[in-house]
C-alpha positions as a Markdown table, in Angstrom:
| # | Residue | x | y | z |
|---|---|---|---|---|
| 1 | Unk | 11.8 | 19.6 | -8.5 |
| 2 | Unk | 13.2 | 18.1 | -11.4 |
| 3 | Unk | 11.5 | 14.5 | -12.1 |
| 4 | Unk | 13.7 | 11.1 | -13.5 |
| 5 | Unk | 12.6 | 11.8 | -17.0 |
| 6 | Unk | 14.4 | 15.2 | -16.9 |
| 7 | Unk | 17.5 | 14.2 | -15.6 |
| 8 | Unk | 18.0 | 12.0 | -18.2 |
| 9 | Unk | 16.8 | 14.2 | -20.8 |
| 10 | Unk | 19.9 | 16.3 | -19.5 |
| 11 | Unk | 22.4 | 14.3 | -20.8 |
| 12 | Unk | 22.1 | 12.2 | -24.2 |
| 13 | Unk | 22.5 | 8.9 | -23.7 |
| 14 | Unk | 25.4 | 9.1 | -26.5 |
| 15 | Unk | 27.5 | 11.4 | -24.1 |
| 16 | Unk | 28.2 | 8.8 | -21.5 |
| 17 | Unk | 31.5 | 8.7 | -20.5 |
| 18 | Unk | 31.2 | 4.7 | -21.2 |
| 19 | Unk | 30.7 | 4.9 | -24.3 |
| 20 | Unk | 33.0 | 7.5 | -25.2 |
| 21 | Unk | 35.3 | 4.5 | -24.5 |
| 22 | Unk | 34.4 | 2.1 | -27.3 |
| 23 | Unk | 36.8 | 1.8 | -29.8 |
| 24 | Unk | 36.0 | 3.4 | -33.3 |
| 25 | Unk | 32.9 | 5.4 | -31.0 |
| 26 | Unk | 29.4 | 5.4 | -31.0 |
| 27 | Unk | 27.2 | 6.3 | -33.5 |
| 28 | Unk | 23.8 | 6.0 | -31.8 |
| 29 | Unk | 23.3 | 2.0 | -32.5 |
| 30 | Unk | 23.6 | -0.5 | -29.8 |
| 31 | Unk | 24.2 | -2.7 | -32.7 |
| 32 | Unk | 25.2 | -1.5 | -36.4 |
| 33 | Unk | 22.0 | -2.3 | -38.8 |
| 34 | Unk | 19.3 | -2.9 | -36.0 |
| 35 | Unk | 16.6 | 0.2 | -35.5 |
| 36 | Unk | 14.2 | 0.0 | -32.5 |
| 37 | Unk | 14.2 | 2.1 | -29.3 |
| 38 | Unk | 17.9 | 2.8 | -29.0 |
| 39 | Unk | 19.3 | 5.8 | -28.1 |
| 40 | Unk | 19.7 | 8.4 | -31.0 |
| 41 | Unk | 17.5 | 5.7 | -32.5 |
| 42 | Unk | 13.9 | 6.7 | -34.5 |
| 43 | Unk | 11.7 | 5.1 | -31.7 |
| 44 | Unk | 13.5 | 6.3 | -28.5 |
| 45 | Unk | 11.5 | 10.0 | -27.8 |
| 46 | Unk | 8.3 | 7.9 | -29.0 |
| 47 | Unk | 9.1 | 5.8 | -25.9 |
| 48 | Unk | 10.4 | 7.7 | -23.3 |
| 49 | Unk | 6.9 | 10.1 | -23.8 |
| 50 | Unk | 4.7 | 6.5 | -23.7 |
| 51 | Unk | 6.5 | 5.8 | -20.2 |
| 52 | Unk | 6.5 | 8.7 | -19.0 |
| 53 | Unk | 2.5 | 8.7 | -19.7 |
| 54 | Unk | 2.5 | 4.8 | -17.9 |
| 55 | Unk | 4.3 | 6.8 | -14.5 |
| 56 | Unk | 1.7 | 9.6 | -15.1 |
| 57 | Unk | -1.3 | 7.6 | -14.8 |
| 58 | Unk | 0.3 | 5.3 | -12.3 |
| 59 | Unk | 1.2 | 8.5 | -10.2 |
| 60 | Unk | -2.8 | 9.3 | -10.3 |
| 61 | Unk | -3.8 | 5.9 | -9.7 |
| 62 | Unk | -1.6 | 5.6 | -6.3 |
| 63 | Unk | -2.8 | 9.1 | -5.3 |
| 64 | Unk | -7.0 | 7.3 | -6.2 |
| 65 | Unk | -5.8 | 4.7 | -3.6 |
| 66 | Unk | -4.1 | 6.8 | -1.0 |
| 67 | Unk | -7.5 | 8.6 | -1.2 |
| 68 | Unk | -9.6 | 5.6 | -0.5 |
| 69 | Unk | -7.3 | 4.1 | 2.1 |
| 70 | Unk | -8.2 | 7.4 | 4.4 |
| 71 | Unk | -11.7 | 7.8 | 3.9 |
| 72 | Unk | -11.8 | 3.9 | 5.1 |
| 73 | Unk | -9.6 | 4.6 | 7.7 |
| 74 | Unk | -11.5 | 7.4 | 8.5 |
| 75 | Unk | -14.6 | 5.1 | 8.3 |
| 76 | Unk | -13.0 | 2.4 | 10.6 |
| 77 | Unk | -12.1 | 5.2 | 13.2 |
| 78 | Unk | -15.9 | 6.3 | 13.6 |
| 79 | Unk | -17.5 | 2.5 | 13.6 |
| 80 | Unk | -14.5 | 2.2 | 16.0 |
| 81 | Unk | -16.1 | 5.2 | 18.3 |
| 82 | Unk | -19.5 | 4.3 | 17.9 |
| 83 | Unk | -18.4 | 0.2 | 19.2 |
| 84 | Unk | -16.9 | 2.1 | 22.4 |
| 85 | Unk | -13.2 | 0.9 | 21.2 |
């Protein structure tokens, strides 16, 4: 299963069929002059990898919780047992 990262990794953001409309094209800038974490720009790889990382531990984090919701469920279901509910 390919994840969101990938699917935009499929197509370069400079390909879009948007942009291929603006007049005199695109060169990878948002704005001509002005570097940052543009498209086609030095910091954009740098960023995609440090979000993709953020989802990653995010990912693990949920799957931590999902873990402790059902061993308290779990928990709850026995005291439940042992009450006579």
């Amino acid at each position: 299963m390919m994840d969101m990262m990938d699917y935009y990794r499929q197509q370069p953001f400079s390909q879009s069929p948007y942009l291929q409309q603006i007049p005199g094209g695109y060169d990878g800038a948002i704005l001509p002059g002005v570097q940052g974490a543009f498209p086609g720009g030095p910091g954009f790889s740098n960023q995609l990898e440090r979000l993709e990382r953020r989802v990653n531990r995010l990912d693990r984090r949920v799957d931590r919780l999902e873990k402790q919701m059902n061993q308290l469920d779990r928990r709850l279901r026995r005291v439940e047992r042992q009450l006579g509910y």
